[in-house]
Backbone as JSON Lines, residues from 0, in Angstrom:
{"i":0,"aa":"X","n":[-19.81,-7.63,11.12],"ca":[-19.12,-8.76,10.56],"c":[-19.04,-9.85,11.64]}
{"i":1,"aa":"X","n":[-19.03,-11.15,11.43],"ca":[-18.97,-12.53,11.77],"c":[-18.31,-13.41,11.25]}
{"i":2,"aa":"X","n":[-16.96,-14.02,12.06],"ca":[-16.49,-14.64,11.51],"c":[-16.55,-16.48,12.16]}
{"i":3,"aa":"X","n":[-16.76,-17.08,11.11],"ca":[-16.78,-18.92,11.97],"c":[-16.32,-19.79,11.39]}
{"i":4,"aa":"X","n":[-16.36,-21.32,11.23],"ca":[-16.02,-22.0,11.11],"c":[-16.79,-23.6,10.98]}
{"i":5,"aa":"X","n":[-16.88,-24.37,10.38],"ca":[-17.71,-25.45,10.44],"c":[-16.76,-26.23,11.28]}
{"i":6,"aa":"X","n":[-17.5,-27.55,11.97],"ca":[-16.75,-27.7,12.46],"c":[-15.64,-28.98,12.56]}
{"i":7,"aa":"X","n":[-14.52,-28.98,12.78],"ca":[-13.07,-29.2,12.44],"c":[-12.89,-29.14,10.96]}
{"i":8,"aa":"X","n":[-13.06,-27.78,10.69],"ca":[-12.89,-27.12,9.99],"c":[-11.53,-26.45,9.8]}
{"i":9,"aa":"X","n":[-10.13,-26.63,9.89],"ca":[-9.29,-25.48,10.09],"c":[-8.39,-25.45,8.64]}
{"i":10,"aa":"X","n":[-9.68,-25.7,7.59],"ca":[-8.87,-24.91,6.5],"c":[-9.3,-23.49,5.98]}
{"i":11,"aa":"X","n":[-10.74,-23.23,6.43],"ca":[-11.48,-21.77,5.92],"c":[-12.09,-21.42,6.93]}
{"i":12,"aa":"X","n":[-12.31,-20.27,6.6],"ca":[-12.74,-19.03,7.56],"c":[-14.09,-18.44,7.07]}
{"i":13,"aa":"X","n":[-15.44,-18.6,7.42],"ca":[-16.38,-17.97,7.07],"c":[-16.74,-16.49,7.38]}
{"i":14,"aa":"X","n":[-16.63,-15.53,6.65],"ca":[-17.12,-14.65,7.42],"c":[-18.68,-13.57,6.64]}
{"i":15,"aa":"X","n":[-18.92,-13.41,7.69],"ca":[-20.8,-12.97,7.54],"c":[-20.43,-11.26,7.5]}
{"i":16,"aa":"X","n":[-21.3,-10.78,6.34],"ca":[-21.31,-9.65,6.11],"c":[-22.51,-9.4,6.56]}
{"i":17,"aa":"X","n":[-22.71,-7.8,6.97],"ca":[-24.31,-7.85,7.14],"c":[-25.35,-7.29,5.96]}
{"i":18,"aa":"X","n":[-24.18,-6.97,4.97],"ca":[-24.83,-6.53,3.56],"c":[-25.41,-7.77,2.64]}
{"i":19,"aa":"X","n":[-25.04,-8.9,3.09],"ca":[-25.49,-9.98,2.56],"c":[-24.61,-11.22,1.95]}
{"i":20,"aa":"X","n":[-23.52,-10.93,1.68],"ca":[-22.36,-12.05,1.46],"c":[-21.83,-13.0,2.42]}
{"i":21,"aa":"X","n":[-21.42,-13.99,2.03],"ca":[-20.7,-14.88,3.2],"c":[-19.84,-14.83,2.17]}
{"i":22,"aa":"X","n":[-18.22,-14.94,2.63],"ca":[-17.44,-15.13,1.98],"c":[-16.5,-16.17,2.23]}
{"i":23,"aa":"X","n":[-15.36,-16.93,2.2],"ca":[-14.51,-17.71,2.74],"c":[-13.18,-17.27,2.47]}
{"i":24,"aa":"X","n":[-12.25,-17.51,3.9],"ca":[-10.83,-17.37,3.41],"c":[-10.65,-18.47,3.84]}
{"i":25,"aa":"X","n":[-9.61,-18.71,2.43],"ca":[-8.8,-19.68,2.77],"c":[-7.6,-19.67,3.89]}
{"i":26,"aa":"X","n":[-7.22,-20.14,4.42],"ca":[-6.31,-20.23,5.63],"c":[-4.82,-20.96,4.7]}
{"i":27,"aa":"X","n":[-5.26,-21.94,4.07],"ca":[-4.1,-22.57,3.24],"c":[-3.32,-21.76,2.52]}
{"i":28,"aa":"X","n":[-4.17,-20.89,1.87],"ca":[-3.68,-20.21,0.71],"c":[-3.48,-18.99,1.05]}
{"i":29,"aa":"X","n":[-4.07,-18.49,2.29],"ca":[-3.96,-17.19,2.73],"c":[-4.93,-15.98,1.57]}
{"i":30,"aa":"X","n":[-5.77,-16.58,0.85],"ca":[-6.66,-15.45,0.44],"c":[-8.06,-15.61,0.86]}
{"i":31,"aa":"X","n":[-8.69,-14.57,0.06],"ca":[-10.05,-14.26,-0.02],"c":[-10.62,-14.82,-1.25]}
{"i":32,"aa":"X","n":[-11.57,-16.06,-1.01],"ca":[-12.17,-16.65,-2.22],"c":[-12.95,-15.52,-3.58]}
{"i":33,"aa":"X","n":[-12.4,-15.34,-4.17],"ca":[-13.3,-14.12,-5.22],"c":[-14.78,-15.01,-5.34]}
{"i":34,"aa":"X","n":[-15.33,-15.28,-5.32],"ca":[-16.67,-15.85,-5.2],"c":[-17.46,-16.19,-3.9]}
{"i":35,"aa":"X","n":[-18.31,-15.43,-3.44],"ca":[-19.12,-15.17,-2.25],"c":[-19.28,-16.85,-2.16]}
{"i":36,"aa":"X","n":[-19.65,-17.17,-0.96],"ca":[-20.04,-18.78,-0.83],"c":[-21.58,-18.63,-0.86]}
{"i":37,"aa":"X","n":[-22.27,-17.35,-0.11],"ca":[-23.59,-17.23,-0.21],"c":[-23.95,-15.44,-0.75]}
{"i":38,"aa":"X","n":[-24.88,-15.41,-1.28],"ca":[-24.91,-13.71,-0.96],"c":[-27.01,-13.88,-1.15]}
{"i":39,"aa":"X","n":[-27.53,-13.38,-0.14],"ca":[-28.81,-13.34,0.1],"c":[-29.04,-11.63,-0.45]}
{"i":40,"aa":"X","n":[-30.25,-11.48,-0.67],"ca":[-31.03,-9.93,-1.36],"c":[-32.1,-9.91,-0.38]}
{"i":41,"aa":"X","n":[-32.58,-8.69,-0.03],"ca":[-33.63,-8.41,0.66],"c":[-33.26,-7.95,1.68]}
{"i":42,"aa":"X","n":[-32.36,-7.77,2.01],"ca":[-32.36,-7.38,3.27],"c":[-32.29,-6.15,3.81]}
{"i":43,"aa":"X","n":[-33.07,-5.8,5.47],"ca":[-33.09,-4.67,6.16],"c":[-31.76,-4.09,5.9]}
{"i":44,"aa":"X","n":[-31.49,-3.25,6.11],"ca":[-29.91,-2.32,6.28],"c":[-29.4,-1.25,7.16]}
{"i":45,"aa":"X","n":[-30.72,-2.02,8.81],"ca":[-30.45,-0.83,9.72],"c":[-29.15,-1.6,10.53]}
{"i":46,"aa":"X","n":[-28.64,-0.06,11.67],"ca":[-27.6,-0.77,12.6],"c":[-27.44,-2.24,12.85]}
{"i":47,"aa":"X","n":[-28.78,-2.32,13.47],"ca":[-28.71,-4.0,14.38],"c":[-29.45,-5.11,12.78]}
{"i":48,"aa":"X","n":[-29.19,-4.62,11.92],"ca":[-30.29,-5.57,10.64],"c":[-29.31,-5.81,9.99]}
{"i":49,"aa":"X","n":[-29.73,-6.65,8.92],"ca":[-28.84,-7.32,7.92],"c":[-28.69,-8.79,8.01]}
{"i":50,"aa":"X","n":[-27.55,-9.25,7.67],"ca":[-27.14,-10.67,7.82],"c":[-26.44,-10.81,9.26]}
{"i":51,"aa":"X","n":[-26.96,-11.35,10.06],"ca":[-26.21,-11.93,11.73],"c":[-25.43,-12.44,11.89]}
{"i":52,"aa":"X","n":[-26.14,-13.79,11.44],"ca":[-25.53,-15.01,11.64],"c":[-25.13,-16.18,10.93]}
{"i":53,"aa":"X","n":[-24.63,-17.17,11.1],"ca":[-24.42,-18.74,10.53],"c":[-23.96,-19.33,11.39]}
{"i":54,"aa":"X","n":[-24.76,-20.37,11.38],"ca":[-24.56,-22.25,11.84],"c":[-24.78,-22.82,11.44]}
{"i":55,"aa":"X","n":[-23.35,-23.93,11.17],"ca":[-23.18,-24.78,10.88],"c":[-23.86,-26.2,11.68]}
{"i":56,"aa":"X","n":[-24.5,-27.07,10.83],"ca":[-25.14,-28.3,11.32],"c":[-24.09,-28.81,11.94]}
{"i":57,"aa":"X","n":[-24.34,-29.4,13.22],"ca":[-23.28,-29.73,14.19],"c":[-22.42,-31.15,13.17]}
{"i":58,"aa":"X","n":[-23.21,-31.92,12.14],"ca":[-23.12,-33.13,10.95],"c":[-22.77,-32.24,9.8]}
{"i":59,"aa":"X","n":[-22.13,-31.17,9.96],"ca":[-22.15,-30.22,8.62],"c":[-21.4,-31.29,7.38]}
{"i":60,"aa":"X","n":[-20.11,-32.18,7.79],"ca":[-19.28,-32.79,7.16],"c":[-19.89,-33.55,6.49]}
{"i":61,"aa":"X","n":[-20.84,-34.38,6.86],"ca":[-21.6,-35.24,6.31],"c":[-23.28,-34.92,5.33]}
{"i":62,"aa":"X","n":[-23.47,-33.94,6.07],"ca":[-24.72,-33.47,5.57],"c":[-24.42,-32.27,4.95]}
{"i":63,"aa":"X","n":[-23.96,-30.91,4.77],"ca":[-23.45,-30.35,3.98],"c":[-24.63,-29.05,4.44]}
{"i":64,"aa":"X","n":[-25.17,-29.04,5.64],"ca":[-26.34,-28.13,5.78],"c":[-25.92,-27.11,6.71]}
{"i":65,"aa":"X","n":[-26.61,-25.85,6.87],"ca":[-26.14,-25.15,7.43],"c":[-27.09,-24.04,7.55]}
{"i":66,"aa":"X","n":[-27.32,-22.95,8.49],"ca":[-28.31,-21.71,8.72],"c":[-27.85,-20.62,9.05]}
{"i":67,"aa":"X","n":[-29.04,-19.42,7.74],"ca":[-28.36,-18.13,8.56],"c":[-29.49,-17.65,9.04]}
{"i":68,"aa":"X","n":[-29.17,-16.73,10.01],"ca":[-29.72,-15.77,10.35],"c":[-30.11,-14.44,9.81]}
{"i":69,"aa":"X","n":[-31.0,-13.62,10.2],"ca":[-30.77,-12.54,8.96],"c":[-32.42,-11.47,9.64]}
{"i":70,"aa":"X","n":[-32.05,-10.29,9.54],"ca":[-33.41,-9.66,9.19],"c":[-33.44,-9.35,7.87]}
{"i":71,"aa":"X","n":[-34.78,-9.3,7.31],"ca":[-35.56,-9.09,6.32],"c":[-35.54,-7.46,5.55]}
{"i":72,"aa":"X","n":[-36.02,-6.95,4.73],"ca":[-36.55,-5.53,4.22],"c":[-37.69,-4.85,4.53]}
{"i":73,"aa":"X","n":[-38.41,-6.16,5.8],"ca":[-39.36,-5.62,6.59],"c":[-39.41,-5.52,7.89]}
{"i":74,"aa":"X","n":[-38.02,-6.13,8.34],"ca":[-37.65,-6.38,9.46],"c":[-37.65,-7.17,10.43]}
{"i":75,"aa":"X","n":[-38.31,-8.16,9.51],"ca":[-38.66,-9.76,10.76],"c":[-37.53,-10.55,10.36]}
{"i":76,"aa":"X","n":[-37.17,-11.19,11.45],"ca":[-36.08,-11.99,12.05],"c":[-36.54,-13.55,11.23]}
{"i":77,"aa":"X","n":[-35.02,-13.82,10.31],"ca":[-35.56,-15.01,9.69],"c":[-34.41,-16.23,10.07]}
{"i":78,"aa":"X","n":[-34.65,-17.49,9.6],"ca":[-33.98,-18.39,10.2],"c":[-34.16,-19.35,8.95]}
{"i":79,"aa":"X","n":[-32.96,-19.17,7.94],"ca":[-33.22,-20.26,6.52],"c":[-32.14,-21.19,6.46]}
{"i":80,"aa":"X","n":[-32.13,-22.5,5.82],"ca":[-31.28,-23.43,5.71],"c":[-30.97,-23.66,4.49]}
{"i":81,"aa":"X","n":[-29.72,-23.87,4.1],"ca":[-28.82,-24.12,3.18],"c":[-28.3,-25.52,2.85]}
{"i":82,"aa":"X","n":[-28.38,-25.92,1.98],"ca":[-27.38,-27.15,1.82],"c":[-26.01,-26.6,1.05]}
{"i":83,"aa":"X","n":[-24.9,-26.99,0.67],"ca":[-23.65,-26.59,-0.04],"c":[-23.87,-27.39,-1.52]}
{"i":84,"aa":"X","n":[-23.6,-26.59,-2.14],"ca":[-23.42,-26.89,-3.53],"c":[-22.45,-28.23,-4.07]}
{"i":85,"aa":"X","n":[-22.67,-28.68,-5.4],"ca":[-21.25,-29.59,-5.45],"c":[-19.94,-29.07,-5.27]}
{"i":86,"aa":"X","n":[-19.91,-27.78,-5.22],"ca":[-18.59,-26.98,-5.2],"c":[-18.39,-26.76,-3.5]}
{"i":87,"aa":"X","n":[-17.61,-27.69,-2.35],"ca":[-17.7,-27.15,-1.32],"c":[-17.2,-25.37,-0.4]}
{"i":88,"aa":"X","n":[-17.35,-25.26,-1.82],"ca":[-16.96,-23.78,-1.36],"c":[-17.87,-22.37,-2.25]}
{"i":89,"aa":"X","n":[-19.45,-23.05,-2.25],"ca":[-20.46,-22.73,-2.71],"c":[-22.04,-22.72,-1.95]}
{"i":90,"aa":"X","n":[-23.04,-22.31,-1.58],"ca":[-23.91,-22.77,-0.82],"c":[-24.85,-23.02,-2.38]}
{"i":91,"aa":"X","n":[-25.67,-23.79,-2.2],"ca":[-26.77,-23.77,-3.35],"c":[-28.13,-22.83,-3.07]}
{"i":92,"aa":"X","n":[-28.33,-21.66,-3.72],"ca":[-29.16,-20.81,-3.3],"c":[-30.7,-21.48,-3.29]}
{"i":93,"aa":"X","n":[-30.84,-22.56,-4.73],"ca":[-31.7,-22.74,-4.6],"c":[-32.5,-23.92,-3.64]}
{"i":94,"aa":"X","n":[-31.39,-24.47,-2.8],"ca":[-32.1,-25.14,-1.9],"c":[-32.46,-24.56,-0.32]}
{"i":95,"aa":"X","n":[-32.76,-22.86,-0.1],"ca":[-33.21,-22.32,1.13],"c":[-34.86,-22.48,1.44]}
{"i":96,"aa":"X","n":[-34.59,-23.34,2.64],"ca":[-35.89,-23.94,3.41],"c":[-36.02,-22.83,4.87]}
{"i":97,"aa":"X","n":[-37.23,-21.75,4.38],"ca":[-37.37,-20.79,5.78],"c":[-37.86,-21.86,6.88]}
{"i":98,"aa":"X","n":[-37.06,-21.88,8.22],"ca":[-37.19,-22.72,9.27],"c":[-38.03,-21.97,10.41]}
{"i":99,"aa":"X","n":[-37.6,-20.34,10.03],"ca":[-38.57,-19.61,11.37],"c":[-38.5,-18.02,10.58]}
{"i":100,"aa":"X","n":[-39.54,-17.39,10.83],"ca":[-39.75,-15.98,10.7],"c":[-40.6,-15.53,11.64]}
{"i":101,"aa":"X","n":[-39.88,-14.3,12.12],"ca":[-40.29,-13.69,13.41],"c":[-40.63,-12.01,13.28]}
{"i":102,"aa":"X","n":[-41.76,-11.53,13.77],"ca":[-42.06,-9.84,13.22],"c":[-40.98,-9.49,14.28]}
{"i":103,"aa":"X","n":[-40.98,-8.52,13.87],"ca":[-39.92,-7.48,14.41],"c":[-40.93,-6.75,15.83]}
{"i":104,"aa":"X","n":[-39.93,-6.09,17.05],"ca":[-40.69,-5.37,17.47],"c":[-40.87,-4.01,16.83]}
{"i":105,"aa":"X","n":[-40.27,-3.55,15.93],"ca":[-40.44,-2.66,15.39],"c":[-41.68,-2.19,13.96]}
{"i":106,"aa":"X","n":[-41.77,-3.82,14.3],"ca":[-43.52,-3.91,13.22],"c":[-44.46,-3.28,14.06]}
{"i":107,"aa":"X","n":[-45.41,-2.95,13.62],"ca":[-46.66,-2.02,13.98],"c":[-47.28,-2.72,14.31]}
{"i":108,"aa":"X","n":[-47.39,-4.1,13.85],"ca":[-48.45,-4.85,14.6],"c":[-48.11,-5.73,15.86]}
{"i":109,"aa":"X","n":[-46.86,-5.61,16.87],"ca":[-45.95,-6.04,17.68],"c":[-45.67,-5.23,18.59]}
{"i":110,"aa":"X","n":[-46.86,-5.22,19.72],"ca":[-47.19,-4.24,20.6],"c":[-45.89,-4.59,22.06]}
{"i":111,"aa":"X","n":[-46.18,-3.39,22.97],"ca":[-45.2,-3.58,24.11],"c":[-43.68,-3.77,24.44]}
{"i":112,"aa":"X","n":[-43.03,-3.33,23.41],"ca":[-41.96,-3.36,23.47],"c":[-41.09,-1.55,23.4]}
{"i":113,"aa":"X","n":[-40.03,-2.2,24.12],"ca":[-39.16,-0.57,24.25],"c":[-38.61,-0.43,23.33]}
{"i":114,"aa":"X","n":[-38.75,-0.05,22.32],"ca":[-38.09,1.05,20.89],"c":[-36.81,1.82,21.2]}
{"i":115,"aa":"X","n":[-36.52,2.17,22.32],"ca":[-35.71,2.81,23.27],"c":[-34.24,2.46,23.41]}
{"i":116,"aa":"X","n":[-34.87,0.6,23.21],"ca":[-33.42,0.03,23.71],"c":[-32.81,-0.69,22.61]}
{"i":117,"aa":"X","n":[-31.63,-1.31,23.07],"ca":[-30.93,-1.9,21.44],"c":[-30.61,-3.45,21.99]}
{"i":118,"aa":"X","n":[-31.09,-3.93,20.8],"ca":[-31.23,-5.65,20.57],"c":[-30.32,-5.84,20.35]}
{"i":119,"aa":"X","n":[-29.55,-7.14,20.8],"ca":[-28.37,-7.9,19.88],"c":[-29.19,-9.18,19.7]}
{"i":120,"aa":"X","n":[-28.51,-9.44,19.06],"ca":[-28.62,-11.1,18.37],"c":[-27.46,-11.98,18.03]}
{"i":121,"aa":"X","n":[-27.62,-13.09,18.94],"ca":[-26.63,-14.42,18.5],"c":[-27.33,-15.31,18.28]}
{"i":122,"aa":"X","n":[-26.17,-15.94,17.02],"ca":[-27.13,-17.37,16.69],"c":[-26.18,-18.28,16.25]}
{"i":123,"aa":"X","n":[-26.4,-19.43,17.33],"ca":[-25.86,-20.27,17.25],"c":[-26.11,-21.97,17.32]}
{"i":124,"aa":"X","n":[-25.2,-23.04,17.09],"ca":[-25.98,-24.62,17.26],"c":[-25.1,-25.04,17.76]}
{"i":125,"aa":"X","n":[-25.47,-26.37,18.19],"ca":[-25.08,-26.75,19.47],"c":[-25.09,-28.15,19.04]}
{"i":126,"aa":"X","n":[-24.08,-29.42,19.61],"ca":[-23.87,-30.52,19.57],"c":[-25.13,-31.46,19.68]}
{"i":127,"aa":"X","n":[-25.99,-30.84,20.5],"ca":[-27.31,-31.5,20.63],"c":[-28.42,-31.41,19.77]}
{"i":128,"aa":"X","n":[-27.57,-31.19,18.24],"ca":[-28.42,-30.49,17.0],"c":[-29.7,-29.04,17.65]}
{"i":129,"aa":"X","n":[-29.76,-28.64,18.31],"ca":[-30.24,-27.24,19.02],"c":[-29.97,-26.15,17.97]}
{"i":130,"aa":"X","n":[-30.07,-25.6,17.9],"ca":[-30.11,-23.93,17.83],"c":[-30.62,-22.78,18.41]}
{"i":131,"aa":"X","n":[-30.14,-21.46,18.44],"ca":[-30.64,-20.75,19.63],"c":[-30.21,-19.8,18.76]}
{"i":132,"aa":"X","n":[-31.43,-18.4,18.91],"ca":[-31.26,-17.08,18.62],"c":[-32.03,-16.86,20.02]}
{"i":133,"aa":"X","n":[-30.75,-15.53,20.03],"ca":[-31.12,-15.14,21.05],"c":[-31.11,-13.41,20.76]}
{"i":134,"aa":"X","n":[-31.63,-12.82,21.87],"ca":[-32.17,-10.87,21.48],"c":[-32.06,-10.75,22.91]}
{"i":135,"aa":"X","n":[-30.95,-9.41,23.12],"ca":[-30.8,-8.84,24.29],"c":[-30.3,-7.57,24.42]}
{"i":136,"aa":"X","n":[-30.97,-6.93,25.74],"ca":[-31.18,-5.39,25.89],"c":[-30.32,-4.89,26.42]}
């Protein structure tokens, strides 16, 4: 689980499942929105797999865009963008633009790597519109 925030944001609480939901709490109201804000299908369902991450466009307020992170059901590392629905407490599924897909080292065709050891992953953006995933041993 992952929990964040867009930013000056301090009325909801995003938090990242790795089964595939994003959900929001409200902070005002003190609940749990009954309606996922995102929920993605496909996905891996090992230890380190699933849903990672989210970042928020550093312009999220204005532009309404935003990225998750995520491995796949084949295990490559993906990087898709979202815009928010008219409902700001909705993502629109059908506007996901894949920005990066990456094989896994655990693909067969993704030689030299230690199987041995365990990956993390953060993903995050940065004021300088940046983003960064990062994998460490």
């Amino acid at each position: 689980m992952f929990v964040t925030a867009p930013p000056n944001d301090n009325k909801r609480l995003f938090i990242v499942e790795k089964t595939g939901k994003i959900r929001i709490f409200d902070l005002a109201a003190n609940i749990l929105n009954p309606t996922p804000f995102l929920t993605l299908t496909g996905l891996a369902s090992g230890d380190e797999q699933g849903l990672l991450g989210l970042a928020f466009h550093p312009k999220f307020a204005s532009n309404a865009l935003l990225y998750v992170n995520f491995t796949d059901n084949v295990g490559a590392t993906n990087v898709r963008r979202y815009q928010v629905s008219a409902d700001p407490n909705v993502a629109n599924p059908v506007s996901a633009t894949t920005v990066l897909k990456v094989l896994s080292a655990f693909n067969p065709e993704v030689k030299n790597v230690d199987l041995t050891k365990t990956y993390d992953n953060e993903f995050a953006a940065t004021a300088d519109r940046t983003y960064h995933i990062s994998a460490a041993s």
